[in-house]
C-alpha positions, 0 to 999 in steps of 0.5 A: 446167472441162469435165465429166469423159470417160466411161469408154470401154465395155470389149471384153468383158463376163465374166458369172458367175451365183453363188448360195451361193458365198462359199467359192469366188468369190473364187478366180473374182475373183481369177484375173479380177482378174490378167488379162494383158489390159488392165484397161480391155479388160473388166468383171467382172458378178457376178448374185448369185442369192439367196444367203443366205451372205456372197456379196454381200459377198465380191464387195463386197470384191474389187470395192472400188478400181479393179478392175472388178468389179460386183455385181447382186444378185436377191431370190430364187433363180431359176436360173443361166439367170435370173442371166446373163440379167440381166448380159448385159442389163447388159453394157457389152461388145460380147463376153460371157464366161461362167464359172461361180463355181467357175471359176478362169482361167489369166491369159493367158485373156481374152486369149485369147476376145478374140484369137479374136473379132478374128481371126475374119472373122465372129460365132463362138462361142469355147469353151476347155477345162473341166478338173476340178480339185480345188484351185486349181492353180498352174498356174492362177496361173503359166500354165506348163503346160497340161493335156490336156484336150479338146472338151466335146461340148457346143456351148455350154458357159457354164463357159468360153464368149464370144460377141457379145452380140448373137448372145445377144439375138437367140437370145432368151437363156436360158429362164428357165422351166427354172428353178434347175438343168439344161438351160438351156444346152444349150436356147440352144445348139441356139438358136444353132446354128439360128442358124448361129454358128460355133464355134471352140475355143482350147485355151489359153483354159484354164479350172479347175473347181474340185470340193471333196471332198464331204461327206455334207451336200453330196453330198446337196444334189448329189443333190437338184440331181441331181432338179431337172436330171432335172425340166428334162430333160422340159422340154428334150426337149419343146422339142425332141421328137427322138431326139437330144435323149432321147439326150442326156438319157439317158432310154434303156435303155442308160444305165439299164443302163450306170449300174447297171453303173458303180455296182456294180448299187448297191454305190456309192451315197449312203452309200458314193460319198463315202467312196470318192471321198474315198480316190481324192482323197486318192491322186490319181485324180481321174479315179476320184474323178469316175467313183466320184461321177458313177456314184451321181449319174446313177444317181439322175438317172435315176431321177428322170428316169423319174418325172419323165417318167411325171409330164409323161405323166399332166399330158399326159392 
């Protein structure tokens, strides 16, 4: 008897970095595991960062059986950027997808990123919408509507992103050095930019972010996330040391200013943002929910974003 064939490489390879993620992953696997697309089309590499929750098991699960969906696991927790370095060097796919693992995908959405590559007459860098939701949408499920959502300004955007692996390994990858949280994304698309990657956006190529309502406990996490995104912030400026990119991290005068006019001259902060947000989740306006949240957490960002700038001034002496 011959040996077996080896299973065929698929188009795609979906890359989704997870650290503590049990509670909302599975919502991520599950909308990837009812894809349109064939299942032999595309594999699903999950890179546990560290978690210390059941994480690896959740995945174990929803992995189990013909579903094509892979566990990497990592010791320690090194960052986002750190984790889809390791999938994408795993990756078995010629396109790489990224979504984030509190992304959930309407099912006719990989069908969509590999359309747009075959379609393309060279290397392109494909983008669809990022839509903040607060639960799992039925829309998410049936794929019968779709939202008004437009560009993100971002060139790449990882939350809902495909390319070829290969634009990503001669990029150089994400740099790890920016360590847990913020800015690693932003770094490797101004990378590939310099490259000349061209972009182009398929608007049904819908992503949902899922945002649960916050508690005192996990807005305070948020804030302190909001502290490591404002460390990577110098680092990302010194990389690339241009008026665009202190715009971009909002180290000016008039985001200061227009933060402490968003935020009530501090009438929203850590203790009251929540409560309030709460109200407009309970009513609907989810839009004011985020606005009501992003006000406190930007506010604080800033902040810490001048001390962490005033720090990397003094270790510069």
């Amino acid at each position: 008897m011959g040996s077996p064939s080896p299973t065929p490489s698929p188009a795609l390879s979906v890359i989704i970095p997870a650290h503590n993620r049990a509670d909302l992953v599975h919502h991520t696997l599950e909308s990837l595991a009812g894809q349109s697309l064939a299942a032999d089309l595309y594999e699903v590499i999950v890179v546990d960062d560290g978690s210390t929750d059941g994480t690896p098991e959740v995945v174990t699960a929803l992995g189990s059986g013909a579903r094509r969906i892979r566990l990497l696991r990592r010791a320690a927790n090194r960052g986002p950027g750190a984790a889809r370095n390791d999938g994408v060097r795993d990756a078995g796919g010629e396109i790489v997808v990224f979504v984030d693992s509190d992304i959930v995908v309407r099912p006719d959405f990989l069908a969509h990123h590999l359309e747009a590559h075959r379609q393309a007459d060279r290397a392109v860098l494909c983008r669809g919408p990022v839509v903040p939701v607060s639960e799992v949408p039925p829309a998410a499920a049936s794929g019968e509507r779709l939202p008004l959502a437009g560009l993100s300004p971002s060139y790449f955007d990882p939350a809902n992103a495909s390319l070829p692996r290969s634009e990503l390994l001669a990029a150089g990858l994400f740099d790890e050095r920016f360590g847990t949280y913020g800015w690693e994304d932003i770094d490797l698309g101004f990378r590939l930019q310099q490259r000349g990657l061209a972009r182009v956006f398929r608007r049904d190529a819908v992503a949902y972010h899922l945002q649960p309502a916050p508690s005192p406990q996990s807005f305070d996490r948020m804030l302190a996330k909001e502290e490591e995104r404002a460390r990577a912030a110098v680092y990302l400026y010194r990389k690339h040391p241009r008026w665009s990119t202190r715009w971009l991290i909002q180290h000016t005068l008039f985001h200061r200013l227009l933060y402490f006019l968003l935020s009530g001259a501090g009438l929203l902060n850590r203790r009251t943002a929540p409560a309030l947000a709460g109200r407009f989740r309970r009513s609907g306006r989810i839009t004011l929910e985020y606005l009501a949240l992003r006000s406190v957490l930007n506010r604080h960002y800033l902040a810490a974003l001048r001390r962490a700038w005033g720090d990397g001034a003094r270790a510069a002496d």
